[in-house]
N, C-alpha and C positions, 0 to 999 in steps of 0.2 A: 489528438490534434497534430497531421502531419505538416511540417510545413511545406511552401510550396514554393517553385524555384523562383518566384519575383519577391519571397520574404526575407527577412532576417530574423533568426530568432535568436535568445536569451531565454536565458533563467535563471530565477533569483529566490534564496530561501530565506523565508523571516522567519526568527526563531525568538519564539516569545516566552523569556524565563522568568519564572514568579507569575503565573497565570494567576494565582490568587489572590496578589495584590491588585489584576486591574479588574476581578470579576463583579465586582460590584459598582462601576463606573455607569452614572447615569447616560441614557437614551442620548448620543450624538455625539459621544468622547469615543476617542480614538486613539490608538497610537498607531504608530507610522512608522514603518521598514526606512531602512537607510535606503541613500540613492542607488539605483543600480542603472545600468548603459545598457541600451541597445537600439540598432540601427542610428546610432546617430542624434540620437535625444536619452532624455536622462525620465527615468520611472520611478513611482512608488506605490508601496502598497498601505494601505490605510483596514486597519478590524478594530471595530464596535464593538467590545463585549457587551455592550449593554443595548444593542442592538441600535440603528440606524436615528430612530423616532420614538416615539412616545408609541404607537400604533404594533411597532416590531419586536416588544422587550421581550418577549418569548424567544427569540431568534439570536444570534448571533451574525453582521455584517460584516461584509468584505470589499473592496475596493481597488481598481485599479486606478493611478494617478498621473498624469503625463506634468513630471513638474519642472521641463526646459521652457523658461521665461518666452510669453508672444510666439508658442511653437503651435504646429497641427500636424496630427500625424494620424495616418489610416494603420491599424491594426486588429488583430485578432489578438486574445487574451484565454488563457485556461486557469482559473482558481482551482486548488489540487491543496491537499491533507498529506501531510506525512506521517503514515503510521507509525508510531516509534518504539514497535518492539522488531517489528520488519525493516526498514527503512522504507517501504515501499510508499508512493505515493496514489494518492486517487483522485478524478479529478470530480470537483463538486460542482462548479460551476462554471462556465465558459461560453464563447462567443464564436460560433460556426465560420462566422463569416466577416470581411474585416468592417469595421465599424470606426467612424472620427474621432479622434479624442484633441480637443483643445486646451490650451493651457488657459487657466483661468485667475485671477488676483481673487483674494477673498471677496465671498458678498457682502451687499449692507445685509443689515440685520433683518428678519425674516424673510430672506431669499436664499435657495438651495441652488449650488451647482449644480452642471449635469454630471450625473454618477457612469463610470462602466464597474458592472460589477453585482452585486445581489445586497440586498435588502434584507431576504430570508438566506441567509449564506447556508445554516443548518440552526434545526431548535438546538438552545444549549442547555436541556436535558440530556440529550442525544451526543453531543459535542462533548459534558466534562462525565458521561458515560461511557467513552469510545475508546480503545487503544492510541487515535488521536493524542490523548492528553495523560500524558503520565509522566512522573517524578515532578508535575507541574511547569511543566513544557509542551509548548504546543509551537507545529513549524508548520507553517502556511508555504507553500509553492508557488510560484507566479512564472509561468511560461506567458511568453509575449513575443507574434512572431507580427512586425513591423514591415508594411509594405513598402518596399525599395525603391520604386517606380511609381508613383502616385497618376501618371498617366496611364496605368493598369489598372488604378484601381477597380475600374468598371470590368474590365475581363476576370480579375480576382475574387468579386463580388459575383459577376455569374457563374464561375467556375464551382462557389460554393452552395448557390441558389438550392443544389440536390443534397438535402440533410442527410447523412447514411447515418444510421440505428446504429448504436454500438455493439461491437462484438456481439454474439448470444451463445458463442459455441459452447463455453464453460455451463452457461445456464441450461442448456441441453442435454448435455450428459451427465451433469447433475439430478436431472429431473430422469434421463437415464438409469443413474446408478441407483434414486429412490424408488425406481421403479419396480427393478429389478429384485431388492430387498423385500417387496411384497409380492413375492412371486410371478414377478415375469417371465414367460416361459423364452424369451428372447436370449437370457443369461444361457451361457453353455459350459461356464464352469464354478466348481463349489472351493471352496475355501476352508480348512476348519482351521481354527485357531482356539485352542484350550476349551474344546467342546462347545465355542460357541461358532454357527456357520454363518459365512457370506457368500452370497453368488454375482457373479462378474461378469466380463464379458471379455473374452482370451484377447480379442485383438484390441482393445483398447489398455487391457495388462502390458500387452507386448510393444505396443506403442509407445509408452511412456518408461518403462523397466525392460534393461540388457538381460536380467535376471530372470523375468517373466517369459522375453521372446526367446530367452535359451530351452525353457523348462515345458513352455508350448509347443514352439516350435521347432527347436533347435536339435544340436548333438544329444542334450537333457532328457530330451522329449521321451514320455513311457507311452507303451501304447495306453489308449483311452483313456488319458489325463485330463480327465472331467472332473478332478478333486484332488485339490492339493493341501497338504496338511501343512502347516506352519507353526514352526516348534519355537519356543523361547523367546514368543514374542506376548502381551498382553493383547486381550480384545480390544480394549479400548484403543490402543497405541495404533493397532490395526488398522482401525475403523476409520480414524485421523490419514493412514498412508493412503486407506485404498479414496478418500472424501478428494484427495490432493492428485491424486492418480486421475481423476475425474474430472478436478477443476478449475487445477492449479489453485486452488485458495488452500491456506493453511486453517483449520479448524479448529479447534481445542474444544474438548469439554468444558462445557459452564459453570459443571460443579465442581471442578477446582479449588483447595479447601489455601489460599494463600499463596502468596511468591514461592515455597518452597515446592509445594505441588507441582507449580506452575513450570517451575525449572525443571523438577524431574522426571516432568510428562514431554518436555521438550528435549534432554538429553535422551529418552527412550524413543523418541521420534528421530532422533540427528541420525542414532546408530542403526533404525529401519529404515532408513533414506538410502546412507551408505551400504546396508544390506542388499537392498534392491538398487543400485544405480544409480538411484534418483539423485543428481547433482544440485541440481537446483532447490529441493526441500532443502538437503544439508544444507546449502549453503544459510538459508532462511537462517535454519536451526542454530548455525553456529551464531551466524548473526544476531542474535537474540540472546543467547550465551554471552556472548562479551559485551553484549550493556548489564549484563546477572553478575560477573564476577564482583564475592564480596570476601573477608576472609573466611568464612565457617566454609565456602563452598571451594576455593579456586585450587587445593588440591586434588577433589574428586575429579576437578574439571581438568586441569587439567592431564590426569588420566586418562579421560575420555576423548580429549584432545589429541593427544600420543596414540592412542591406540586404535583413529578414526583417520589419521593423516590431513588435524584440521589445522592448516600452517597458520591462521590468524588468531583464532580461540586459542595454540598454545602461546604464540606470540604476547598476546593479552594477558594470561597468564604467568606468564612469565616479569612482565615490567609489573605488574601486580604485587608478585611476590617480592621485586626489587625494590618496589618503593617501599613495603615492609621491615625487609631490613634496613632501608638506609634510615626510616622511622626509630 
């Protein structure tokens, strides 16, 4: 959701600790984000664990709230998930196009405000199954971009009249890279990593890895480099670089046997990131690292830290190990 030059936008993260004390909250309890500002009125966010109504308890709800006393205000809204081993966010729900929101006093009894916002936000099966929700924290997003000139609003509205599809390039070359794994004869280069093969596609290697367009195309380059071997790296670990090579999403294996797996299928990712260029996986990788540091691990890591040039994982490590001793 870009904003556009008659908006104002804000963004505000509600970060909900002890998810387990409110997960059992009957059908229409809420708790509610502090106030946040933007364009000029004051916002909140309102989640339902226990979903909206009596009809939605399968579901988890979400809600946008305009709560500046006797206000009205045109906006557009994105409801968004923060993953918390990535910090990244996704967005789950949102409003294309700007929509009213008035400020309302409670109702009498069996009468509902009008809501912006979803009903079915996500099932919470799905919700306290997700990377979403871990160590019992769950952080909600609320971008909110508030129309500036409410005598545009009608030009704002048709500007957005044409819905564009999200993105699909990742889901392209993903369906690409599966393809290609059952022998697509499109792929024009092989891969071995400890006897087991992948096949690729040179210019989409070199696209995304210094390392790749050196080794394809570059001063590197052998002739007939239709098959590169990759030494001291694991398959699996592999299969994770070349999935993110593909489509930007981080993948992990499912059979991951516990957090300590977990860490050291992502320190063996940080250092094929950094092997091949890839700035952006590391950074993931590190990122994910310094919500891990615990004592059994924050010497290794920091090793890997030192010897990866990762200046915030050893940072982290380091005040880690400081508040130990001062323990």
């Amino acid at each position: 959701m870009a904003p556009s030059p008659c908006t104002v936008r804000g963004t505000h993260q509600f970060e909900i600790v002890g998810y387990s004390l409110i997960k059992g909250f009957a059908a229409g309890e809420y708790v509610r984000s502090g106030s946040f500002a933007v364009g000029g009125y004051r916002w909140s966010v309102r989640f339902y664990p226990g979903g909206f109504s009596a009809p939605h308890r399968a579901y988890v709800s979400a809600f946008v709230k305009l709560t500046s006393k006797n206000a009205r205000a045109w906006a557009r809204y994105d409801l968004r998930l923060v993953d918390r081993c990535t910090g990244l966010s996704r967005s789950v729900h949102h409003a294309a196009e700007p929509v009213v929101f008035v400020y309302s006093a409670p109702p009498p009894p069996g009468k509902c405000k009008p809501k912006r916002g979803a009903r079915k936000f996500m099932p919470r099966s799905e919700l306290e199954a997700s990377a979403y929700l871990r160590d019992d924290r769950l952080t909600i997003e609320c971008v909110v971009d508030v129309v500036a000139d409410e005598a545009r609003v009608p030009e704002a509205v048709a500007l957005c009249k044409l819905r564009l599809p999200p993105s699909d390039l990742a889901k392209h070359l993903g369906e690409l890279l599966l393809n290609q794994q059952h022998g697509d004869q499109a792929a024009d280069v092989t891969l071995a990593v400890q006897g087991e093969i992948f096949r690729a596609h040179r210019v989409v290697l070199a696209a995304r890895s210094p390392v790749f367009m050196a080794e394809l195309f570059g001063d590197m380059k052998e002739k007939a480099m239709d098959r590169i071997a990759v030494d001291d790296m694991q398959p699996v670990v592999f299969r994770a670089l070349l999935h993110f090579i593909y489509t930007d999403v981080l993948l992990l294996p499912g059979d991951l046997d516990g957090d300590d797996d977990y860490r050291e299928m992502v320190r063996h990712l940080l250092e094929a990131a950094d092997r091949y260029g890839m700035e952006r996986l590391k950074l993931i990788c590190e990122s994910i690292l310094c919500r891990s540091v615990d004592g059994a691990t924050v010497e290794t890591t920091l090793a890997l830290a030192d010897r990866h040039y990762c200046e915030a994982l050893t940072d982290v490590c380091l005040q880690f190990k400081s508040l130990e001793l001062d323990g």
